[in-house]
N, C-alpha and C positions, 0 to 999 in steps of 0.2 A: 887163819880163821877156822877153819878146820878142824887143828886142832883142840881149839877150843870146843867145839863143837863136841868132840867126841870125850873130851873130857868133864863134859857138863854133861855128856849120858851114859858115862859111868861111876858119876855119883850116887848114891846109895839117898833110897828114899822111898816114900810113899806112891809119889806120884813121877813117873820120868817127864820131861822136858814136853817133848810134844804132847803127851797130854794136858799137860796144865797148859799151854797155845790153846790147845783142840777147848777145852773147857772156860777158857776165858773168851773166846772165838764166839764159841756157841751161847754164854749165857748174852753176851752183846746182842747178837742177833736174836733170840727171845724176848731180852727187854725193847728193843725196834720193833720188834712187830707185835709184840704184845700192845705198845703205844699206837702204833700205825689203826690197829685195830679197832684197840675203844678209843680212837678219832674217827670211824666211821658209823663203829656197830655200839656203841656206850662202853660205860666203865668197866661193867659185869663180862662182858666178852671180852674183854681185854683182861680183866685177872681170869679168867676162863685159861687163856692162851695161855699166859705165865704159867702158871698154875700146873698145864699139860708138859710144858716143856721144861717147867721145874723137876718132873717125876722121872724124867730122861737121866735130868743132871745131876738127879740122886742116884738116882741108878747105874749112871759111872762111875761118880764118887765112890760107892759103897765097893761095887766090882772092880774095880782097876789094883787093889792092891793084893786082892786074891789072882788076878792074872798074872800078876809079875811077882806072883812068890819064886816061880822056878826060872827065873832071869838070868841067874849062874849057869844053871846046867845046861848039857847038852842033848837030854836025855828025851826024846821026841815025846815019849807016853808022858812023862808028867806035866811036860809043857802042855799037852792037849787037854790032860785031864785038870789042871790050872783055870785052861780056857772054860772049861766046859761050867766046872762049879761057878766059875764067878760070873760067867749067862745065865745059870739059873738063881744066882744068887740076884742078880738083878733083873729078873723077870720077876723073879715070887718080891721083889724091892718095888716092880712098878705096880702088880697085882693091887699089893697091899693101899699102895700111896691114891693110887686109883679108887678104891673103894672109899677109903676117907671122904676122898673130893667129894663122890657123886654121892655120898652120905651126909654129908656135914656140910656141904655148902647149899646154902637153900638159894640162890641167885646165879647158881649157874648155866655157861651156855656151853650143850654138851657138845654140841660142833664147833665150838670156840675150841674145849677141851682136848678133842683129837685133831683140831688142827695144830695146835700147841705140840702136841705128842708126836706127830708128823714133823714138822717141821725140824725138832730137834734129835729124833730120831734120822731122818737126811742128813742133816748137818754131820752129824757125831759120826755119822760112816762114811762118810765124804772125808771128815778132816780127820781120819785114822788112816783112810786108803792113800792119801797123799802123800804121806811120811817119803819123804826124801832119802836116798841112799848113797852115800858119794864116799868111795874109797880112794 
């Protein structure tokens, strides 16, 4: 079992294994509490939430392939400096996505919005910090 493991994250690709887990994980739990939501607070707070926690899950998507360019090497500086652009590549990702909302939705609810943001924000460092390590 194992080995499989290990040879399903040395496949070459966009996204590695645990994060496309972490991203189907996380959009689950958005779409739940997005619902949970506008079942107590209406429709509009509920895409509020999505909405928040959509900007997250762009913002993975966009940065994860920029962090694992230097997946090969061993080289500590380019690994960091990997890390670094593709934080900033999805910060100036949620900036942007952020401003749209609170521009262009005229029904939204802006504590819906960063609860949304919150939540997948939690999630997505939770289910990056768990990554399992078994030699």
């Amino acid at each position: 079992m194992i080995d499989k493991q290990q040879d399903a994250n040395k496949k070459k690709g966009l996204f590695p294994p645990y994060v496309k887990n972490m991203l189907i994980k996380l959009s689950s739990i958005s779409v739940i509490s997005a619902l949970i939501v506008s079942g107590f607070f209406g429709l509009h707070a509920g895409i509020s939430v999505l909405s928040g926690a959509l900007v997250v899950i762009i913002g993975l998507i966009v940065s994860t392939p920029i962090a694992n360019k230097s997946q090969e090497t061993n080289k500590a500086s380019s690994i960091v400096m990997d890390a670094l652009k593709a934080e900033g590549v999805k910060i100036l990702i949620i900036i942007l996505l952020l401003w749209v909302i609170f521009n262009f939705y005229e029904d939204k609810v802006p504590l819906a919005i960063v609860f949304g943001l919150a939540i997948a924000a939690i999630f997505s460092g939770i289910g990056l910090t768990k990554i399992e390590t078994k030699n």
